[in-house]
Structures are given as structure tokens and as C-alpha cells.
C-alpha positions as CSV (number, residue, x, y, z in Angstrom):
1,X,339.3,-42.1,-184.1
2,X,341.6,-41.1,-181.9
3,X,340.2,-37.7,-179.2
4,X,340.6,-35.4,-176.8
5,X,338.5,-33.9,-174.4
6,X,337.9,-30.6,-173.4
7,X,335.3,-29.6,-170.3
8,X,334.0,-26.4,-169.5
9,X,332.0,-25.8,-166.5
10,X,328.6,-24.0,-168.0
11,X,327.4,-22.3,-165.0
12,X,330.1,-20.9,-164.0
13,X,330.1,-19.1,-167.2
14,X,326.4,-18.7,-167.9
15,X,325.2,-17.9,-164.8
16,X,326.5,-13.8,-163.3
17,X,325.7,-14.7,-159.7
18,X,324.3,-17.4,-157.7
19,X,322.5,-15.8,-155.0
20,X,320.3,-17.1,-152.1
21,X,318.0,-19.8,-150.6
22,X,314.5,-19.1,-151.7
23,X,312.6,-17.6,-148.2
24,X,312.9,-14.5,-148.5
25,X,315.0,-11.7,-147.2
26,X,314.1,-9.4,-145.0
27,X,315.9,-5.9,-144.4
28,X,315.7,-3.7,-141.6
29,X,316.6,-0.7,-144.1
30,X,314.1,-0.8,-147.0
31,X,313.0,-3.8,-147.9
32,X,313.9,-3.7,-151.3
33,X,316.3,-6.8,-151.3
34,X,315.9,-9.2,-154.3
35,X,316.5,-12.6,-155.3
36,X,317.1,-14.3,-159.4
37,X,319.0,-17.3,-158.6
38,X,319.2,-19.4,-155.9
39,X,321.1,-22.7,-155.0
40,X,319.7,-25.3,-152.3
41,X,321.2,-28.8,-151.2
42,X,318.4,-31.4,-150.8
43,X,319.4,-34.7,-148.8
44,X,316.8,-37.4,-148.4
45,X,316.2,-40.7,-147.4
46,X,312.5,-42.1,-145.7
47,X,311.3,-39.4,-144.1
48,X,314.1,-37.3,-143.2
49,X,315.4,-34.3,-144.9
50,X,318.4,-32.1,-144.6
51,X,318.4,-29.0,-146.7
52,X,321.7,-26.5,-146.6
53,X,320.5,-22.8,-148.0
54,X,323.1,-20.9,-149.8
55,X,323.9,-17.3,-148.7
56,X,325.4,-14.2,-150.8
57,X,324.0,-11.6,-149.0
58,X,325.4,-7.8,-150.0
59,X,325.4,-4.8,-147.8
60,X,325.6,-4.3,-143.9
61,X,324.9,-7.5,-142.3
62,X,323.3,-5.7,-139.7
63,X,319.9,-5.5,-142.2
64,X,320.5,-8.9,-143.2
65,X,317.6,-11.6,-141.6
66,X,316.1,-14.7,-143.6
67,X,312.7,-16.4,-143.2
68,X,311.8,-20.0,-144.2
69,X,308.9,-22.2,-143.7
70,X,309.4,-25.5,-141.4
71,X,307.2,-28.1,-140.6
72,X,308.4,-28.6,-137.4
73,X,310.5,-26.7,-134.7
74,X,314.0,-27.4,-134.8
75,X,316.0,-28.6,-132.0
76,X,319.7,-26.7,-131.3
77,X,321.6,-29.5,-132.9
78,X,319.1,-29.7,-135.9
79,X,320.8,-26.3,-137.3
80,X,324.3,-26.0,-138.1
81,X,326.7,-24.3,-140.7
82,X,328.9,-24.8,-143.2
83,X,331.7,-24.1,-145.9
84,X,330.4,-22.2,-148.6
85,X,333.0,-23.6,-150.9
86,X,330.7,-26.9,-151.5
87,X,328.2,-25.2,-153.1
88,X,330.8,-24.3,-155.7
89,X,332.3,-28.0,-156.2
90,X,328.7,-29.4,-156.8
91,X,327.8,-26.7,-159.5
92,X,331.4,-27.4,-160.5
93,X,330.8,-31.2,-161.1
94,X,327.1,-31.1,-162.5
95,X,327.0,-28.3,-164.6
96,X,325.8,-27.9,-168.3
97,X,329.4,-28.9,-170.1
98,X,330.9,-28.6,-173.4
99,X,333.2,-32.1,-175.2
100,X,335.1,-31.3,-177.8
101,X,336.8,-33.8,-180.1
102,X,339.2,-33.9,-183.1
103,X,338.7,-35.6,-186.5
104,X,341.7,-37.4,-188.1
105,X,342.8,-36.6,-191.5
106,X,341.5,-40.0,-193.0
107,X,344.2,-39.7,-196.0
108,X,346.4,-40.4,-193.2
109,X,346.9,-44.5,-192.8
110,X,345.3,-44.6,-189.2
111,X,343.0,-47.5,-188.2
112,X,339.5,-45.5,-188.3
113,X,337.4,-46.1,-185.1
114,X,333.8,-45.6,-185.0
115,X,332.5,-42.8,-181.9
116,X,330.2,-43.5,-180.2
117,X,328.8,-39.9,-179.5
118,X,325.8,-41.0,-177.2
119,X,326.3,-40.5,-173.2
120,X,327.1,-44.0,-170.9
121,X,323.8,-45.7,-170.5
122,X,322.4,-46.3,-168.3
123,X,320.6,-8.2,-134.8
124,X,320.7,-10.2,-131.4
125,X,317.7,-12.2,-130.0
126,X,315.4,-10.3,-127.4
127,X,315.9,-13.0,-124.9
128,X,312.6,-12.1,-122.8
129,X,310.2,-13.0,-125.5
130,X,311.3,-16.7,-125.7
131,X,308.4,-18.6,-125.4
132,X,305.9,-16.0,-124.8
133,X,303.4,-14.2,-126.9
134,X,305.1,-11.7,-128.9
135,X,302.1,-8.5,-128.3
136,X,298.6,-9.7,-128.3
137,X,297.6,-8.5,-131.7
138,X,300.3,-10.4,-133.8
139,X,299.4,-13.7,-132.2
140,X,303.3,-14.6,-132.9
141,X,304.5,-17.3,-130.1
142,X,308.6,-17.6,-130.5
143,X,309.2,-21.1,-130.2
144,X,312.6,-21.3,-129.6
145,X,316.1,-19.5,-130.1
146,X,319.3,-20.2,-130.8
147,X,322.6,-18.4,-131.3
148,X,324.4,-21.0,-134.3
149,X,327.6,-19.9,-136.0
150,X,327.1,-16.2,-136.6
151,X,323.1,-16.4,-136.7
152,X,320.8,-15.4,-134.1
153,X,317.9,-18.3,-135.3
154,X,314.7,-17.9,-133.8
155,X,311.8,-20.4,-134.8
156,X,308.6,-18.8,-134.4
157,X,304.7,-19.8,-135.0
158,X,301.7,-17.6,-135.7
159,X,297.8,-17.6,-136.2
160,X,297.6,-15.1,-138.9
161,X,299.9,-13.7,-141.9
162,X,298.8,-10.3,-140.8
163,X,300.2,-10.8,-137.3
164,X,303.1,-12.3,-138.5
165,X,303.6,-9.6,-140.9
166,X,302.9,-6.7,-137.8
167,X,305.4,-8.6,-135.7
168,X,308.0,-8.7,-137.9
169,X,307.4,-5.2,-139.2
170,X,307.3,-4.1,-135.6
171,X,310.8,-5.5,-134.9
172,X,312.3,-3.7,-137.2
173,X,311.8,-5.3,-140.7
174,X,310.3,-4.5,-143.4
175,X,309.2,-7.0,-145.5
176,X,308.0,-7.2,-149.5
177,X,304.9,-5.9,-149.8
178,X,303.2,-9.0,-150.9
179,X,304.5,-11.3,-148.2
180,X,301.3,-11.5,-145.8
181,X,299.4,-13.1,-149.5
182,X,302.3,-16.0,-149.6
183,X,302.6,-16.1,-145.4
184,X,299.0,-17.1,-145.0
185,X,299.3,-20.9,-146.5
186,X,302.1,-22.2,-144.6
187,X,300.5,-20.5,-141.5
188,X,297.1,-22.4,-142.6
189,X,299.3,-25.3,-143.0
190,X,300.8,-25.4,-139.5
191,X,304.5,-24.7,-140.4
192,X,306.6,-22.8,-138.7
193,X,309.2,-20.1,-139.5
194,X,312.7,-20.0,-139.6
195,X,314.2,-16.4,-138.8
196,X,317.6,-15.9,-139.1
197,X,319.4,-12.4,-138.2
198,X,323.3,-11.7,-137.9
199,X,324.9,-11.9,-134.6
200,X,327.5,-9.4,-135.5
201,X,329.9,-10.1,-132.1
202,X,330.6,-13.7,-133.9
203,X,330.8,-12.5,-137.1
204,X,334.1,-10.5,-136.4
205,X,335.2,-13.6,-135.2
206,X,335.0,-15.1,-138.7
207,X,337.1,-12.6,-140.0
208,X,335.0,-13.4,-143.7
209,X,332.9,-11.2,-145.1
210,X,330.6,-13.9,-146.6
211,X,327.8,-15.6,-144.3
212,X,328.5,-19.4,-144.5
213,X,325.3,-21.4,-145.5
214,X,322.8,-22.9,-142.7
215,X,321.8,-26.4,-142.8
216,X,318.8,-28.1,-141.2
217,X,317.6,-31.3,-140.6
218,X,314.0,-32.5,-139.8
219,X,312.1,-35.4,-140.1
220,X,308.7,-34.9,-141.8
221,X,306.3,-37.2,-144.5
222,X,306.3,-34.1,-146.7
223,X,309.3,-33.8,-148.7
224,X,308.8,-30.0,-150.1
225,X,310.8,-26.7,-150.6
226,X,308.9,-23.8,-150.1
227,X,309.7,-21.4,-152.8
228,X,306.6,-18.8,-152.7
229,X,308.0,-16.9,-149.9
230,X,310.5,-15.8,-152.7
231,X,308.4,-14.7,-155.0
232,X,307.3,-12.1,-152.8
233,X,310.7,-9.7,-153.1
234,X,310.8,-11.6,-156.7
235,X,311.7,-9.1,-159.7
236,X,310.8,-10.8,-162.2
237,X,312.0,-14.5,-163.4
238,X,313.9,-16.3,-160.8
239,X,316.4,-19.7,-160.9
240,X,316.9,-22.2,-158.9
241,X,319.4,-25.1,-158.8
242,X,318.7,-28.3,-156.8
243,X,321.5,-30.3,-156.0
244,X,319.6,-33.7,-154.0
245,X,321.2,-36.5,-152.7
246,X,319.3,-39.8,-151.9
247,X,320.2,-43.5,-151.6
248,X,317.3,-45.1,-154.1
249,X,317.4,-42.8,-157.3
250,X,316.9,-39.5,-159.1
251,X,314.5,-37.2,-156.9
252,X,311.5,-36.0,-159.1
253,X,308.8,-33.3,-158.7
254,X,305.2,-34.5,-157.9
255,X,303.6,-31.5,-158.5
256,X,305.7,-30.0,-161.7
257,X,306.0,-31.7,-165.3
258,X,309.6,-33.1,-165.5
259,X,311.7,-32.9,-168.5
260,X,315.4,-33.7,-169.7
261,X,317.1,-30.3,-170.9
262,X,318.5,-31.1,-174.3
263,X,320.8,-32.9,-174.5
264,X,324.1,-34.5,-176.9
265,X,323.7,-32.5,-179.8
266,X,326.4,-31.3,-182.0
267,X,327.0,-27.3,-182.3
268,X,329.6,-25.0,-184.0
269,X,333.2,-24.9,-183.0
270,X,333.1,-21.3,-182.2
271,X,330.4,-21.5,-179.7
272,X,333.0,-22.5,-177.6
273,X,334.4,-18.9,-177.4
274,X,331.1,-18.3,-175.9
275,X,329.4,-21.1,-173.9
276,X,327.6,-19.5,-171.3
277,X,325.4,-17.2,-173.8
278,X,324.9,-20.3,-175.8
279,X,323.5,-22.5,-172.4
280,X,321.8,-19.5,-171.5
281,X,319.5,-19.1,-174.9
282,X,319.4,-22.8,-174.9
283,X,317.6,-22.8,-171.5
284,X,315.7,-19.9,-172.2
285,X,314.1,-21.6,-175.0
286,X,313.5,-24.8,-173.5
287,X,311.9,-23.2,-171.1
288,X,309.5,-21.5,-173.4
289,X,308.6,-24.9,-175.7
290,X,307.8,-27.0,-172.4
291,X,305.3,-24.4,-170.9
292,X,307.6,-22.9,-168.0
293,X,305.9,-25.0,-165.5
294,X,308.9,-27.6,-165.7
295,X,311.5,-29.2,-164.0
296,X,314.8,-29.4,-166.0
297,X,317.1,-32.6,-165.1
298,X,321.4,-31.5,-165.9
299,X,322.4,-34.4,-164.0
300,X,321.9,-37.7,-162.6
301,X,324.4,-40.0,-161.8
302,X,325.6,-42.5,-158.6
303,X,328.3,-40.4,-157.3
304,X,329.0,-43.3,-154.3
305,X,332.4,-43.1,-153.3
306,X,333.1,-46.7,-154.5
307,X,331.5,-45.9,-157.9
308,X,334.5,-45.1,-160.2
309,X,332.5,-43.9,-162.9
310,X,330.7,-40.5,-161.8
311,X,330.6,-39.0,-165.2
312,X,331.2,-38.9,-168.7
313,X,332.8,-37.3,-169.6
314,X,333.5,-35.4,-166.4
315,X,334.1,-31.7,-165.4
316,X,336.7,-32.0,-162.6
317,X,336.8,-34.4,-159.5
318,X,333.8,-36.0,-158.4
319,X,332.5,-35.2,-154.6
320,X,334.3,-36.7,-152.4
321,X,332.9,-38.5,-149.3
322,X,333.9,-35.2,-146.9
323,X,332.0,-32.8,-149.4
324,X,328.8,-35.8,-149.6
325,X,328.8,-35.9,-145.8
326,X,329.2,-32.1,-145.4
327,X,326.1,-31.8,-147.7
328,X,324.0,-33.8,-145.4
329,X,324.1,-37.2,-146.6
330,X,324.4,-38.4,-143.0
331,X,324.3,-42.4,-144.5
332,X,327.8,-42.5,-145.0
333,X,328.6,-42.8,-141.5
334,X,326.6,-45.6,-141.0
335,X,323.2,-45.9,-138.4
336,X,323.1,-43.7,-135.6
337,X,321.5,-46.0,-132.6
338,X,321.3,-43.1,-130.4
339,X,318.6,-41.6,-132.7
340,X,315.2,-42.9,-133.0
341,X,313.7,-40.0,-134.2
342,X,313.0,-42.0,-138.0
343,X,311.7,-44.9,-136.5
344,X,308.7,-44.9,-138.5
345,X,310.8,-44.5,-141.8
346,X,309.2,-45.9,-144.3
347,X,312.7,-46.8,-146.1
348,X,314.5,-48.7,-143.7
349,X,318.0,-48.7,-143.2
350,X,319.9,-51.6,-145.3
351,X,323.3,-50.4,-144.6
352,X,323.5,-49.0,-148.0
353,X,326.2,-46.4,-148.5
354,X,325.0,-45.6,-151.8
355,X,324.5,-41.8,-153.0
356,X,322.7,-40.7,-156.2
357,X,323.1,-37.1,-157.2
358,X,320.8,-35.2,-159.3
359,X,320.7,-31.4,-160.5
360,X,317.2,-30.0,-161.2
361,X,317.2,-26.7,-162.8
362,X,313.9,-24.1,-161.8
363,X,312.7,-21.4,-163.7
364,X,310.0,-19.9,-162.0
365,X,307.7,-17.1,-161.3
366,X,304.2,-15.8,-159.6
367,X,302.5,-16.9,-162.9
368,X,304.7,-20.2,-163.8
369,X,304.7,-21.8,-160.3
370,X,302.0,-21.1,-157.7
371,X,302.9,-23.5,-155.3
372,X,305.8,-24.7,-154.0
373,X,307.6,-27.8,-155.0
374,X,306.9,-31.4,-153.9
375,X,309.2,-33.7,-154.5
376,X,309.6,-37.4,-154.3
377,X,312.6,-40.0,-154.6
378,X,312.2,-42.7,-157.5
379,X,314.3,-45.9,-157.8
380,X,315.3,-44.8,-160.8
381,X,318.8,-44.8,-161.1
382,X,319.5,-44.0,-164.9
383,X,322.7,-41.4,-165.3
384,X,322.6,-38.3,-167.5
385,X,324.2,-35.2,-168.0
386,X,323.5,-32.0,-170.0
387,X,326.6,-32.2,-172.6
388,X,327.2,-30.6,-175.8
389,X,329.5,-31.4,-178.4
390,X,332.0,-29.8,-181.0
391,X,334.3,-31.0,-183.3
392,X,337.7,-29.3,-184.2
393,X,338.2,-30.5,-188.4
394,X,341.0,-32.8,-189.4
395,X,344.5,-30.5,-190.9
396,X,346.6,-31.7,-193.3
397,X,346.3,-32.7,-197.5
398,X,342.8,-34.1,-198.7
399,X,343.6,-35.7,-202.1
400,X,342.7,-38.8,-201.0
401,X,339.5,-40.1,-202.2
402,X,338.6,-40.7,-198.6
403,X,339.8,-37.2,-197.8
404,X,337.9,-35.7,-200.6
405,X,334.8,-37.6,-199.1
406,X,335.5,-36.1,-195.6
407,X,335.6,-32.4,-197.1
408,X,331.9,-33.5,-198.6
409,X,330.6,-34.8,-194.9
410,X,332.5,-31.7,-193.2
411,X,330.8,-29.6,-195.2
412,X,326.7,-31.4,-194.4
413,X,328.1,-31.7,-190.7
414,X,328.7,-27.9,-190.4
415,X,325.6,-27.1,-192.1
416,X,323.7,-29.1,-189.5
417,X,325.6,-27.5,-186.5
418,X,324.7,-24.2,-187.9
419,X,320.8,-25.4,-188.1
420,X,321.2,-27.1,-184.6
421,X,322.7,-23.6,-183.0
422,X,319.3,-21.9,-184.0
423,X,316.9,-24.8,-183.3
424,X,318.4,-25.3,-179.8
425,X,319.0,-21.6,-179.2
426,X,315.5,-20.5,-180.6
427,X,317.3,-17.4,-181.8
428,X,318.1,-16.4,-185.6
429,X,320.6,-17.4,-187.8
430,X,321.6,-13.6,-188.3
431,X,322.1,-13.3,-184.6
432,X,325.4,-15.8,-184.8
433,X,326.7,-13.9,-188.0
434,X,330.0,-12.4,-186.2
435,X,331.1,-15.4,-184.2
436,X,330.3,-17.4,-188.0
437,X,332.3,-15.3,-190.0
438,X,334.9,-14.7,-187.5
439,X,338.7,-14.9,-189.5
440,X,339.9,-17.9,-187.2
441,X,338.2,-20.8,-188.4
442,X,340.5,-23.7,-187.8
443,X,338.9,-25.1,-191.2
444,X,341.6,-23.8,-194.2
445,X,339.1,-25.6,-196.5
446,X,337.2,-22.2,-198.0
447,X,334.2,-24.1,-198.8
448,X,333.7,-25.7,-196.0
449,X,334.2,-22.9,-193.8
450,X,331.9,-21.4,-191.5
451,X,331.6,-18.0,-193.3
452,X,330.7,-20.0,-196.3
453,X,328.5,-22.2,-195.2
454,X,326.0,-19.2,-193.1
455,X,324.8,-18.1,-196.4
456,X,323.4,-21.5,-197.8
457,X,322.1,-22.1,-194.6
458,X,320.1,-19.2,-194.1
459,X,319.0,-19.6,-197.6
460,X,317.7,-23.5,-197.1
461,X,316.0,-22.3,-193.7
462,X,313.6,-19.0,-195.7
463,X,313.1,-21.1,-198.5
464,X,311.9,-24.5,-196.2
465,X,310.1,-21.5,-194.5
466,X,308.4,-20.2,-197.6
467,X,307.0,-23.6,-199.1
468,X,304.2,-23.6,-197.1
469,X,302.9,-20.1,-198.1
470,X,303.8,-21.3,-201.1
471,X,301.8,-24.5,-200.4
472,X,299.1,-22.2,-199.1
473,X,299.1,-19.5,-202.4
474,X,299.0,-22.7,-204.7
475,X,295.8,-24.2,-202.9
476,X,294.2,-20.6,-203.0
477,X,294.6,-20.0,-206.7
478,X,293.6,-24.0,-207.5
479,X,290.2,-23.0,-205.4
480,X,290.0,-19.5,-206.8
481,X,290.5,-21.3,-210.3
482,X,287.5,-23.6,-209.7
483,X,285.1,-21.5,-208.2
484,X,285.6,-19.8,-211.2
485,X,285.1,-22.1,-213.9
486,X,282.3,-23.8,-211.8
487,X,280.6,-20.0,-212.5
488,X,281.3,-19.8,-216.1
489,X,279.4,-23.0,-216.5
490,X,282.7,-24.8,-217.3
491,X,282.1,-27.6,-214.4
């Protein structure tokens, strides 16, 4: 059978906004700053990670300032920026996507071919506290500073989550009210924090209005991403999308269940009209049936340069090596000698150039995820995407026995799509009602339109619903029955 392809890129329909890293914000005018989804780049290999943090900050950069946990204090040229626009080509490429296909009219003499549906296997820094105890009751030491880009970064350690709390209250930010309860493990845990503010003189210079993402590297055992801090400004549920890069495999959680979203099924034509609503149920319920503590995988694939095959099908153009090395996937330009910082890497370097890509999907909140996410790389290398089929019907004249016996098959296929929208979705069959018995069905065959079918299958779901009350009533009365007779003497 002859096809076509057609690709839509799910998240940029499903999701509204992508907003930022998950530390939280802090804002100097009333702390009321919230996060729902957030999008992080993870790059790994032995013990070093480089993480780039996504920012979409609204309002007067002046109250804008960001904290994140660190397990170490970052040198100058550990912290850099970048184009935002790569965040975009990566959701672009890995996202949730839609294949669409046409059946041929089989009364039509064309050499049938059988498809194969599956996926291919396989505010400016106070210089004079640097270094020196910020006030004695915060017991808040400032590491170091830096000016980076437009960011005034200062890295600073403390004692307490009360005094860290004071000190930044006391310099002019007000923080979510349940910050010092998620502050005090990474303080027990020797970390250090991150604090970013605007340096508005070089943001002029930009002329942009949109804060380009920060990017750290480190080296560290602990391959983590702290994502308590927040869940302290968080209202309600919050996403996150991980887009990780290593040389071995896939990157897993350790400390999370991890799960494959759904995936290759076959749905109705029209949700096409309306992907994004469609994704977004399906998560939703996903979500629900795995217990919410979970780890979703959308994609996994070896996106090397050399690799040809990056997809399938695919959504646009692959990463190139530019976007890979902007990420952080320093590999590519071969072994630094002048560092020695990851001498005790516990992966040596082979020379291998090769770059595996996965997208995890987080739903999480206070109750769902309690601690923050440990992750590890695996060797495994298997590819897989979140994809999602429909198929447009063949046109043309049917009085062909074979053409007769495609109108029967349409017919048990569309039926099944309708009874895969509700599974998948979790939702009811009523809810799909207008988009099902919308006038432009592509299908001229009445009876095996989609308007026509919705009844019958709403009819075949109550009554596969009902037999087991029924089931249940029967069993009653058969007992009632007996208990009965067994007091009239009869047994």
C-alpha cells in the first residue's frame, strides 16, 4: 500500500506554555511567582554533568532572581548562556506526533503491500559581601560571584534554611512561604545554591526581551535534578520535560518507576483537528493508571550525527551537531587534555562521538514526588517514540468483492478507533460526540461513517459494561433461589 505521511509536533500544540527550570523563583515584589511546566537539558557522561535551565520569565526583570541547588561551587567558566531557540528544536524533534496514512481503493488493480504499522526496532551583586559572612544570624557565606551574560550569579552556602531564608528575605526577596521546609535537605546535604538576579545594564545590550537560558557544568558522582525547590511556589500539578544526552544509552530514573507512554495505537481521523487535547487526556490518564509517581519515556533514539536514521517517522530535521554541542554534549569535540577535572571518571573516554537522546516526561507534585530525581545512564540503546496513528479511507467505487470486503473491515477498524479514543483518553464516548458526528467525514460510505458508527459503539461499551451486574444479579437470585428451597425442605 502505497502512503503518505503527515507529522504534527504534539507539544507544541498540547502544551500552552513551557515555562521555567525547576528551582524556584524568587521576586523582589510579592513572591507570588509560579511555575506548571518546565523544560531542562541534561548532558552526561561518567561523572560529569551539564544541565541548561530554560527561562520565560514575565514581568519587570528587575524582580526576576532564580535559585538552584549545586553540589559544588562553580567556577566563572563553569556558567555560560545560550540561544533559547534550542529548547524549541528539541521539543520540536521529540515530541508526542501524529502519522497519518491513506488506504488504497483495493477494486483498483494496485499490487497490495502489507504495513507494517509497528515503530523501527530496535539586581547587581553587593560586591563587599564576597566571601564573607552575610550577618551573623543567617550563617550565609557567598562563595563566589560572577556577572555571566545578563546575570548577576552568586553561588552561596549556608548552615541553616532559616538563615538562608532571612538572608534572602533581607536582601530584598521574598520567597514562597514553604521554601525554608524544602531548603533544609540540600543544606543538610552540603549543596550549594545557585542565585541568579538580572543585571539590567547588560540586558539593554541584548536588545531581547527574553532571558536566554544558563547552562552549567560540574563534575559530581550524583547525577540528580533537584526539583523540590519548585514545589514550593508550586500551584498545583507541575510538568517537566527532560531532554538528556549521553554517549551509552537511554538515561533512566533510580528513584521513580519508569514507564513507556502509550504508544502506536490507531485513533479516529478527526482527532487530528485536535491533537493537543487528545495528547493531553492521553497523558492525563496515563498518569492516573501508573500511580503518578512515574517517569514517562516520548523518545529515545541515537541522534549521532553520522546516524541517518534519527526517527520514524520524523517530525522535522534531526539536531544537528551545532544544536548537540550547544546543548552540552561537549564529546563531539573530542578530549580536552587541558582538563583533568574527570580523571576519576568512571566511563572513560573511547573516543566515541556517539549521542543518544531521550525525552522523559514529569508529572509531579508535593504528594506524587517527595524527593528529587536520581537518574542514571543505561546501555540501553533501544529507539522509541510516542506516535499515533490515523488512517484517511480509500475513495472511489466498491463493487468489487474485495472492495465490498474493505467497507466490512473499514467499518470493525473505525469501531476500534472509536473504542481506542476512550480507552487511551480515559474520558467518555459522549465527550467525542461533536468532533464524531462532524459533516466532513472523508468516508462517503453512510455506514461506515463516523456518525454512524458512535451509536453502536456506545451501545457495545453499556452493554459489555452491564454483563457483569448482570453476571452479579443472576448469581444473587441462583443463591436467593437455593437458600430458599433449602428452607422449604426442598434440598
Amino acid at each position: 500500500m502505497k502512503k503518505r505521511l503527515l507529522i504534527i509536533g504534539a507539544f507544541i500544540a498540547i502544551s500552552p506554555v513551557l515555562f521555567s527550570f525547576c528551582g524556584f523563583y524568587v521576586s523582589k515584589a510579592d513572591g507570588t511567582l509560579k511555575n506548571k511546566t518546565s523544560q531542562v537539558i541534561l548532558v552526561r557522561d561518567g561523572n560529569r554533568s551539564v544541565i541548561t535551565m530554560y527561562n520565560d520569565f514575565k514581568g519587570d526583570t528587575k524582580d526576576f532572581a532564580m535559585v538552584v541547588p549545586v553540589p559544588v561551587v562553580l567556577r566563572k567558566d563553569d556558567i555560560k548562556v545560550v540561544d533559547q531557540s534550542i529548547f524549541q528544536r528539541l521539543n520540536d524533534y521529540s515530541a508526542p506526533r501524529l502519522v497519518e496514512y491513506w488506504d488504497q481503493n483495493p477494486c483498483n488493480n494496485y499490487e497490495m503491500m502489507k504495513e507494517d504499522m509497528s515503530m523501527a526496532p530496535s539586581a547587581n551583586v553587593d560586591k563587599a559581601l564576597a566571601g564573607k559572612v552575610a550577618g551573623a544570624r543567617s550563617s550565609v557565606k557567598i562563595e563566589a560571584q560572577y556577572l555571566v551574560g545578563e546575570y548577576d550569579i552568586l553561588i552561596l552556602s549556608a548552615k541553616e534554611s532559616s538563615g538562608l531564608k532571612n538572608w534572602l528575605n533581607e536582601h530584598g526577596y521574598k520567597i514562597p512561604a514553604d521554601a525554608e521546609e524544602v531548603l533544609d535537605p540540600y543544606i543538610k546535604s552540603n549543596l550549594k545554591f545557585f542565585v541568579v538576579k538580572v543585571n539590567e545594564k547588560e540586558k539593554k545590550k541584548l536588545n531581547s526581551n527574553f532571558l536566554r537560558p544558563i547552562q552549567i557544568s560540574f563534575n559530581s558522582p550524583k547525577f540528580m535534578l533537584p526539583i523540590r525547590l519548585g514545589m514550593a511556589n508550586a500551584d498545583g500539578d507541575q510538568d517537566l520535560i527532560v531532554y538528556a544526552f549521553t554517549r551509552r544509552g537511554r538515561i533512566e530514573s533510580t528513584n521513580y518507576r519508569n514507564a513507556d507512554i502509550v504508544s502506536n495505537r490507531n485513533i479516529p481521523l478527526f482527532v487530528q483537528k485536535n491533537f493537543g487535547a487528545f495528547y493531553g487526556n492521553l497523558f492525563t490518564n496515563q498518569w492516573d493508571k501508573e500511580g503518578k509517581s512515574v517517569a514517562f519515556l516520548e523518545y529515545a533514539w541515537n541522534v549521532t550525527p553520522v546516524n541517518p536514521m534519527k526517527c520514524d517517522p520524523c517530525v522535522g530535521n534531526p539536531p544537528t551537531e551545532q544544536d548537540l554541542v550547544q546543548s552540552g554534549v561537549w564529546w563531539l569535540g573530542g578530549k580536552d587534555w587541558n582538563d583533568y577535572s574527570d580523571v576519576d571518571n568512571d566511563e572513560p573516554d573511547n573516543g566515541s562521538k556517539n549521542v543518544h537522546f531521550t525525552r522523559l516526561h514529569f508529572r509531579y507534585n508535593r504528594k506524587s514526588f517527595p524527593q528529587d530525581l536520581m537518574f542514571q545512564v543505561t546501555p540501553n540503546t533501544l529507539n522509541y517514540q510516542a506516535r499515533y496513528i490515523i488512517t484517511h479511507p480509500a475513495t472511489g467505487d466498491f463493487n468489487c468483492a474485495a472492495g465490498k470486503k474493505y467497507l466490512q473491515d473499514l467499518r470493525q477498524r473505525r469501531k476500534k478507533e472509536l473504542q481506542e479514543l476512550t480507552a487511551l483518553t480515559g474520558t467518555n464516548i459522549n465527550n467525542w460526540q461533536d468532533e464524531a458526528t462532524a459533516t466532513n467525514d472523508e468516508e462517503t460510505n453512510v455506514t461506515a461513517q463516523y456518525a454512524t458508527l458512535l451509536p453502536q459503539v456506545k451501545d457495545e461499551m453499556e452493554n459489555k459494561a452491564n454483563v457483569p451486574v448482570g453476571i452479579l444479579l443472576f448469581g444473587a437470585a441462583m443463591l436467593g433461589g437455593a437458600g430458599l428451597m433449602r428452607w422449604k425442605g426442598i434440598i
